[in-house]
N, C-alpha and C positions, 0 to 999 in steps of 0.2 A: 628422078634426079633428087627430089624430097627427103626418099628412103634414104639414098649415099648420102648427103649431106649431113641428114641425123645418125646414120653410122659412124661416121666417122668423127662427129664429134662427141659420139659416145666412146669410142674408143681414146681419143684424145683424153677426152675424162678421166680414162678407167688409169691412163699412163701416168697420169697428172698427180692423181689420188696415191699412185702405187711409191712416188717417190724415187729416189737415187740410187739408181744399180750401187751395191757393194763390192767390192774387189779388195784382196789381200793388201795392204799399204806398207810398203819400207818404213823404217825409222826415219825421225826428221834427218839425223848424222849420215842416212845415207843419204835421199835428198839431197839432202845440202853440200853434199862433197859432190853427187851427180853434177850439181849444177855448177861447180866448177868447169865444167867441160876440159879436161884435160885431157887430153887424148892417151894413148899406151903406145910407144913406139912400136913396135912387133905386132897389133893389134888394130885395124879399122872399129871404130866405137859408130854406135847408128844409135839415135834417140827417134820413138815413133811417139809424138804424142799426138792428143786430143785435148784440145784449149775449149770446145764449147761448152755452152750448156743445153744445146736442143739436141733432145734422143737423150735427157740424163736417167732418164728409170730403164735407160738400154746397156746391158753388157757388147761389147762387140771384140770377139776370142781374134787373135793376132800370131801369126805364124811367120816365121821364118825358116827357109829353108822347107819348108812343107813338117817344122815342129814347132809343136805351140810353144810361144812366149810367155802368154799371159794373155787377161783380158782387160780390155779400157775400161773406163765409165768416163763421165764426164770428169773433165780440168785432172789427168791425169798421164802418166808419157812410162814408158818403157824405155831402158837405157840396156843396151847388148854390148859388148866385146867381141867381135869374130875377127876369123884368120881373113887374109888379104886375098881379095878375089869377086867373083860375083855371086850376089846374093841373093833371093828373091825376099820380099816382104811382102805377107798378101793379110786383108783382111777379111773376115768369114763373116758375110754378111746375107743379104739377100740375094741380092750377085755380088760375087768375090769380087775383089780389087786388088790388085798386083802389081808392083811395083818391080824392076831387076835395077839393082846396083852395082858396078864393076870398083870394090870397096880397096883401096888402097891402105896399108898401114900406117901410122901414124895421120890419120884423115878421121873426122866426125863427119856425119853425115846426119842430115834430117827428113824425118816423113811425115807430113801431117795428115792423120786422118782425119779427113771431114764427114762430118755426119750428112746423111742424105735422106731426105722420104722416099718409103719405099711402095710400092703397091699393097704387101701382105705384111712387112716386116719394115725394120729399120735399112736401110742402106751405106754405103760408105762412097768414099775415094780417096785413095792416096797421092800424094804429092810428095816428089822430094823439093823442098825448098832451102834459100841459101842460107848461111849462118845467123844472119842479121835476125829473118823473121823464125828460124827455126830456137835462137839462144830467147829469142823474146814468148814464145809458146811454150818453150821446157818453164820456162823461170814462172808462168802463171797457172802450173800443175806439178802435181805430186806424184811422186813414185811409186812403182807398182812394186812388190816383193817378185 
């Protein structure tokens, strides 16, 4: 039990040390007009973000539709445009996490990934939540390109 205990906080260490996953970042202009949340009539708009900061030296790659979007790092959100219908959102983690959304036009829609411990690796889950706590997660994170 000695041995796991000091593994894992050697590892804990080694993640701690390594610092903040990087990922591609938007302009502030875009940002900043993202978070208008205006939706596209002809268009369902989905923001999947990640508001923590545990799991921040983890990228975690984000698919839709079974293609990739992009990946998180910590306090950062993907903003998509897709056609009206349903969607899947999954994140590719230790075990995936899958979300299906039946995405109506002129509709924003939110998912939050949450970071999870994982046995080998980082973990997730996603959640769709309502506008309230999903416009207050986009607004405390930055946009991915």
């Amino acid at each position: 039990m000695f041995k796991k205990i000091l593994a894992l906080s050697a590892l804990l260490g080694v993640l701690v040390m390594t610092g903040c996953a990087s990922v591609p970042m938007a302009s502030k202009s875009q940002d900043a007009q993202a978070k208008t949340f205006t939706p596209a009539a002809d268009k369902a708009t989905v923001y999947i973000y990640r508001n923590e900061t545990f799991g921040a030296a983890i990228k975690m790659p984000v698919l839709i539709d079974n293609v990739s979007v992009g990946d998180t790092a910590s306090k950062t959100y993907i903003e998509k445009q897709l056609p009206p219908g349903p969607h899947t959102v999954t994140s590719k983690t230790e075990k995936d996490s899958s979300v299906t959304i039946d995405m109506l036009a002129g509709q924003i829609y939110y998912v939050w990934q949450e970071v999870k411990m994982g046995m080998w690796a980082a973990g997730s889950a996603l959640h769709v939540v309502d506008a309230k706590k999903g416009e207050a997660g986009v607004r405390e994170s930055t946009l991915i390109q």
